[in-house]
C-alpha positions as CSV (number, residue, x, y, z in Angstrom):
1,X,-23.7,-14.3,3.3
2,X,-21.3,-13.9,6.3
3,X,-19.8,-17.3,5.0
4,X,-19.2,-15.8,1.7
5,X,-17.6,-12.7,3.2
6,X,-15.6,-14.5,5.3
7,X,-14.0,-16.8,2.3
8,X,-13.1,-13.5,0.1
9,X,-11.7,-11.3,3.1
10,X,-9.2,-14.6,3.6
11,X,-9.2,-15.0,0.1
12,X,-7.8,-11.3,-0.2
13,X,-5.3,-11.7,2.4
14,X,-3.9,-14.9,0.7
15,X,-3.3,-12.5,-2.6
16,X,-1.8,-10.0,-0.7
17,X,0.3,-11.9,1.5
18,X,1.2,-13.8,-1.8
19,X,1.7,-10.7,-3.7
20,X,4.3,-9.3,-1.1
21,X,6.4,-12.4,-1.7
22,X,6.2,-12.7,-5.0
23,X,7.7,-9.1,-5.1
24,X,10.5,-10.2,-2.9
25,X,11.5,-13.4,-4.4
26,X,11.2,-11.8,-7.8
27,X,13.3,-8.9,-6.6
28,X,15.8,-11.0,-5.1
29,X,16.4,-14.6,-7.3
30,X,15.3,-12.7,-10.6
31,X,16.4,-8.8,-11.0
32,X,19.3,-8.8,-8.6
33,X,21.2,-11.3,-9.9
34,X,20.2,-10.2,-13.9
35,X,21.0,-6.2,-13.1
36,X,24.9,-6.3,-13.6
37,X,23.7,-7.6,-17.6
38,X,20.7,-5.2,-17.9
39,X,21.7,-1.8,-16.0
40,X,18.2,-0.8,-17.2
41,X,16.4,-3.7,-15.6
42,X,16.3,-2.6,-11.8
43,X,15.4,1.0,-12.8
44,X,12.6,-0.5,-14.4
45,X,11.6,-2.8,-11.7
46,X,11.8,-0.5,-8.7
47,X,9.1,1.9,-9.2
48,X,6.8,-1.5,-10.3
49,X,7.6,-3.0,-6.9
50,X,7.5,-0.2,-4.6
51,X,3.8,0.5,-6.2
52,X,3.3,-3.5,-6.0
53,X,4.6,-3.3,-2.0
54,X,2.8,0.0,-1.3
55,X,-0.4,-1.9,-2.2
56,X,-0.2,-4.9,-0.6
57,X,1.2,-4.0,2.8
58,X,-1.9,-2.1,3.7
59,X,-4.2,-4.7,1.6
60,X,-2.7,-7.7,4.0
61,X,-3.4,-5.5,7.1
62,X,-7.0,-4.6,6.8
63,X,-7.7,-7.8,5.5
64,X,-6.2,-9.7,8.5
65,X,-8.3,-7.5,10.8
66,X,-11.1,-8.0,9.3
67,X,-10.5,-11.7,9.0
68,X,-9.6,-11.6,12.8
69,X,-12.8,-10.0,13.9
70,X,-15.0,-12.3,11.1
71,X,-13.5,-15.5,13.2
72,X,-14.0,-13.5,16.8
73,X,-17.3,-13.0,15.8
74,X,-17.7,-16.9,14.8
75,X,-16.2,-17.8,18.0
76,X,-18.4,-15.9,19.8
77,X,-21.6,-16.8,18.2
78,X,-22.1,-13.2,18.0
79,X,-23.6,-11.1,15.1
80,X,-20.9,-9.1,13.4
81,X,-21.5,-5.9,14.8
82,X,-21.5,-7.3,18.3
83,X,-17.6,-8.6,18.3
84,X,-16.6,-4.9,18.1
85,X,-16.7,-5.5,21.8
86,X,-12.8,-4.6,23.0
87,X,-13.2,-7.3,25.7
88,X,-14.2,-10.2,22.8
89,X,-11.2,-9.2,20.9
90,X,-8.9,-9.0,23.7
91,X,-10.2,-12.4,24.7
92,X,-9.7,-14.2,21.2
93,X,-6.2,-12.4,21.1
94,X,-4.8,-13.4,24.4
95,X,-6.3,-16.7,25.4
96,X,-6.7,-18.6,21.9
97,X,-4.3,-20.3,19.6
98,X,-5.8,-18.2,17.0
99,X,-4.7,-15.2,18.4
100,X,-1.4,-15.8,18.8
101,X,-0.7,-17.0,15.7
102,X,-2.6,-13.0,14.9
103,X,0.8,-11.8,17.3
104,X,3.0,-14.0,15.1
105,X,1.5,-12.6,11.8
106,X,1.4,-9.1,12.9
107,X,4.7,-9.3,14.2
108,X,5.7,-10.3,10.4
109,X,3.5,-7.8,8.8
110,X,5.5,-4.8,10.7
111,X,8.7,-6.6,9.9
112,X,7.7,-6.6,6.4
113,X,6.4,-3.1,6.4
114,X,10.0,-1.5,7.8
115,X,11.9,-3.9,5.2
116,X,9.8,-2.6,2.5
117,X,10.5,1.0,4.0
118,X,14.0,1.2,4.4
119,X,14.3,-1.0,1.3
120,X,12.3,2.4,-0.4
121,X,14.4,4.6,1.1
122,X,17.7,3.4,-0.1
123,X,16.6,2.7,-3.7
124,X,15.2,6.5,-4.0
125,X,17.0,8.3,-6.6
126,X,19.5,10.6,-5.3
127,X,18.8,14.3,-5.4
């Protein structure tokens, strides 16, 4: 069962992660260069990918904490509710390669998130 649990959590973080770029690349190689021809093309597209962002930048967080305290847990040989501990976590973080490739992926997931933000921001329709 854990097993299982521990294949779709990573499973959904892949599809999220995936999703995210997907939206950019598709934003970026696809309707940017095509919205000079079709004016009515990036109007389209922005409220799709802002809904597409909105839902995968919290989907690729939960998902890589729960994937980080699935593998704490296997590290630990602990049952799941044990490697709630703070002092586990804090271990696996700081003194395993695992966690600091964690740092390096949350680092990107909250450079992602203010990209995706300001990107909102300036697309908004003006008042």
């Amino acid at each position: 069962m854990a097993l299982t649990f521990f294949a779709l959590v990573r499973a959904l973080h892949f599809a999220a992660c995936l999703l995210l770029a997907g939206v950019w690349v598709f934003d970026r190689l696809i309707v940017h260069p095509l919205a000079a021809a079709e004016p009515g093309l990036r109007a389209s597209w922005n409220p799709r990918g802002r809904r597409l962002s909105a839902a995968a930048l919290p989907l690729a967080l939960l998902s890589g904490a729960a994937w980080f305290w699935l593998a704490a847990a296997d590290m630990s040989g602990q049952p799941l509710a044990a490697a709630f501990d703070p002092h586990l976590l804090a271990t696996v973080w700081n003194r395993t390669d695992f966690g600091t490739l964690w740092q390096v992926r949350l680092a990107l997931w909250a450079a992602a998130a203010l990209l995706a933000c300001l990107a909102w921001r300036n697309r908004l329709p003006p008042r």
